[in-house]
C-alpha positions as CSV (number, residue, x, y, z in Angstrom):
1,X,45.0,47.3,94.5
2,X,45.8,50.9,94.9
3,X,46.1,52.2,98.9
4,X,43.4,55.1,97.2
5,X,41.0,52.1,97.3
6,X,38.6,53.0,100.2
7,X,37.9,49.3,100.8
8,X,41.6,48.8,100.8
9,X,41.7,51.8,103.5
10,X,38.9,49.9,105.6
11,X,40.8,46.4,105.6
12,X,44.3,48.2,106.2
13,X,43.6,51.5,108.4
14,X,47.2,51.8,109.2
15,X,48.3,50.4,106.3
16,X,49.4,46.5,105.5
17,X,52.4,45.0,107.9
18,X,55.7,46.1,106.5
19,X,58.9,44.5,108.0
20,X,61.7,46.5,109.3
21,X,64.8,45.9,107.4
22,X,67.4,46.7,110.5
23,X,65.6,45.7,113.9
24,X,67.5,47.1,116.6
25,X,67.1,47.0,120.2
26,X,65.3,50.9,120.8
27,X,62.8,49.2,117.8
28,X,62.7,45.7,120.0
29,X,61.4,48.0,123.2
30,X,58.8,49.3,121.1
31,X,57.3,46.9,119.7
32,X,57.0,45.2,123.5
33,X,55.7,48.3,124.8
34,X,52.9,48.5,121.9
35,X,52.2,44.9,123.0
36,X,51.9,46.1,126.5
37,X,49.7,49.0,125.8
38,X,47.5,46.9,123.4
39,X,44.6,46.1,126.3
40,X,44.3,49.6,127.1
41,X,44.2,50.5,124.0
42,X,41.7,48.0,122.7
43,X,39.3,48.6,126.0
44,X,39.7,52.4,125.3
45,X,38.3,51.9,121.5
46,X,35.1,49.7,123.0
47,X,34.0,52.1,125.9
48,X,30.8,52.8,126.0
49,X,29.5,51.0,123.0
50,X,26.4,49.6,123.0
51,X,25.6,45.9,122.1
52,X,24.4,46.9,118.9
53,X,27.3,48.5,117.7
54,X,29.6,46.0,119.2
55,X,27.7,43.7,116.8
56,X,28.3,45.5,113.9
57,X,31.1,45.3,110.8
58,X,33.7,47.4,110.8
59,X,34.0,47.6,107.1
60,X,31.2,45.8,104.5
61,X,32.2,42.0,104.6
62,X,34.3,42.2,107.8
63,X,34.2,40.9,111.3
64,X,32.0,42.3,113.8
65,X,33.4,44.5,116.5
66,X,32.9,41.6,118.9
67,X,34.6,39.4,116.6
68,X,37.5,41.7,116.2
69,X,38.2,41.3,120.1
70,X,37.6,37.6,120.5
71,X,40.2,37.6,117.2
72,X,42.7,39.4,119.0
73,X,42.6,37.1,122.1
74,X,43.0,34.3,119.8
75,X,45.5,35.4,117.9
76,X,47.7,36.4,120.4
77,X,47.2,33.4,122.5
78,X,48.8,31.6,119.2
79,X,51.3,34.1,119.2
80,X,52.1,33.4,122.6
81,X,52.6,30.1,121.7
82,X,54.7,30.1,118.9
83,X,57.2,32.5,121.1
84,X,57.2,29.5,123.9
85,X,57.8,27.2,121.3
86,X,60.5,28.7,119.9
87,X,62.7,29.5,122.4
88,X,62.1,25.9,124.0
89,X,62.5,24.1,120.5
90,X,64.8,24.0,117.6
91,X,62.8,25.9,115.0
92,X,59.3,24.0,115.6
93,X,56.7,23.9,112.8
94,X,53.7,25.6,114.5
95,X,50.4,24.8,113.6
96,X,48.3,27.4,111.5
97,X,45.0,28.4,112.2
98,X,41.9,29.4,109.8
99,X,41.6,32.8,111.6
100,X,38.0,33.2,109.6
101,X,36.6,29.6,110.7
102,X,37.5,30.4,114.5
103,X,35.7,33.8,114.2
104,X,32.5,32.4,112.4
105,X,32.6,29.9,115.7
106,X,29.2,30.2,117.8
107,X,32.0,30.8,120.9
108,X,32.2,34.4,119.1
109,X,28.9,35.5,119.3
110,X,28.1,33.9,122.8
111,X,30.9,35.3,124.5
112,X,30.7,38.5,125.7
113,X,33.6,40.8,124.3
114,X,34.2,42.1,128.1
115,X,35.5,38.5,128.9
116,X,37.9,38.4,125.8
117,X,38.9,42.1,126.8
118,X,40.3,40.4,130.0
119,X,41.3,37.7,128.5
120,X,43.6,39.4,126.5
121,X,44.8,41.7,129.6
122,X,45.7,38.4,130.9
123,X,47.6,37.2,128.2
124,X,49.5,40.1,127.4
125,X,50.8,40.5,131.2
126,X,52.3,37.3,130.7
127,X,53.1,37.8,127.2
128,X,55.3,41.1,128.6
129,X,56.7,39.2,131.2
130,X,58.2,36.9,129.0
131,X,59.2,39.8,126.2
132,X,61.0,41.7,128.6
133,X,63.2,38.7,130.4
134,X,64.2,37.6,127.1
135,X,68.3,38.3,125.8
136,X,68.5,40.0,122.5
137,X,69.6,36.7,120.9
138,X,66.5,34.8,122.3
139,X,64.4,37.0,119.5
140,X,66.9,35.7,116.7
141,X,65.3,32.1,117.5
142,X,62.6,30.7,114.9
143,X,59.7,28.9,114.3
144,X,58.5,27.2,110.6
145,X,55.4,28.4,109.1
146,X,54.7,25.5,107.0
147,X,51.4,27.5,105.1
148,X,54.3,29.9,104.0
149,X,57.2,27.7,104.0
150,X,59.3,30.4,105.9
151,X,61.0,30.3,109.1
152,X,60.0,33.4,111.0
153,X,62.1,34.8,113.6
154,X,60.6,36.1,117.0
155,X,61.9,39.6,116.3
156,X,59.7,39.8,113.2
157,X,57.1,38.0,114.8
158,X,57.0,40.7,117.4
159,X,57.1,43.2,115.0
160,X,54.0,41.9,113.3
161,X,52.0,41.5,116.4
162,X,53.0,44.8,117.7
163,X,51.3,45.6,114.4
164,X,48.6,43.5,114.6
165,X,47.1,45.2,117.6
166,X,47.0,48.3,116.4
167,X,45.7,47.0,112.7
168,X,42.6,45.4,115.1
169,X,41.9,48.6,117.5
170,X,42.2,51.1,114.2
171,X,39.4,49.1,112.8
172,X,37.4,49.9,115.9
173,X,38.4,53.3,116.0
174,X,37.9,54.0,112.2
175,X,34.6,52.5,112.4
176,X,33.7,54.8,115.7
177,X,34.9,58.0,113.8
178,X,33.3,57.2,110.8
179,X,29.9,56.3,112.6
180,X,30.1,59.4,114.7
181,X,29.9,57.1,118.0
């Protein structure tokens, strides 16, 4: 699919997660402090929306606003996880998820998005703590994705969440610009 596709541009506003070849350690602090920023960032793109648009799709097919935030929190609560794991196991095979079955959950359109807004301030102060105390060769350790059949190290794995957040709060934003809100 071409990256002219505008469907393509709704799914992937920043464009798909690439890997960085040469992860050093000014790239490491980076990534940590978009993971850090990420609650800000994510309240910033909600302010002031009303429940209706909180309620709708950011792109035809996709996930609600609201389930965009509850998404985040539970994605990065697995994230979370999977670091913990790894650096307290030798290369652990996590446990995938269906990230589409947890967000078509009745949990997502109960909850109110405020409460998964602090739920991932929470987790990300904690998340941070952890980030920051770690030695550069903690982020060489690993975990097995069995869907993929890949062990993925925590570097990447921070990479791709750093990525993640913003992926999830440019679907906001995009939506806000393009819906003049």
């Amino acid at each position: 699919m071409s990256t002219t596709d505008p469907l393509e541009k709704l799914k992937y506003p920043i464009g798909k997660f690439a890997p960085e070849k040469n992860i050093d350690a000014m790239t490491i602090a980076g990534w940590i402090d978009d993971i850090a920023a990420l609650p800000a960032q994510l309240r910033a793109a909600v302010e002031g929306l009303s429940s209706e648009q909180l309620e709708t799709p950011y792109r035809p097919g996709g996930w609600t606003v609201s389930q965009v935030i509850h998404h985040i929190g539970d994605s990065h609560l697995n994230a979370y996880i999977r670091f913990k794991l790894a650096l307290t196991e030798n290369t652990p095979t996590i446990k995938p998820y269906d990230q589409q079955k947890w967000a078509e959950l009745v949990d997502y359109r109960l909850l109110d998005p405020e409460d998964s807004l602090q739920f991932v301030e929470l987790l990300h102060k904690r998340w941070v703590v952890l980030l920051r105390s770690l030695a550069p060769d903690d982020l060489d350790r690993a975990f097995f994705h069995p869907e993929t059949g890949k062990t993925i190290s925590l570097k990447r794995t921070l990479g791709l969440y750093a990525w993640h957040g913003k992926h999830h709060t440019a679907h906001i934003t995009s939506l806000r610009e393009r819906e003049d809100w």
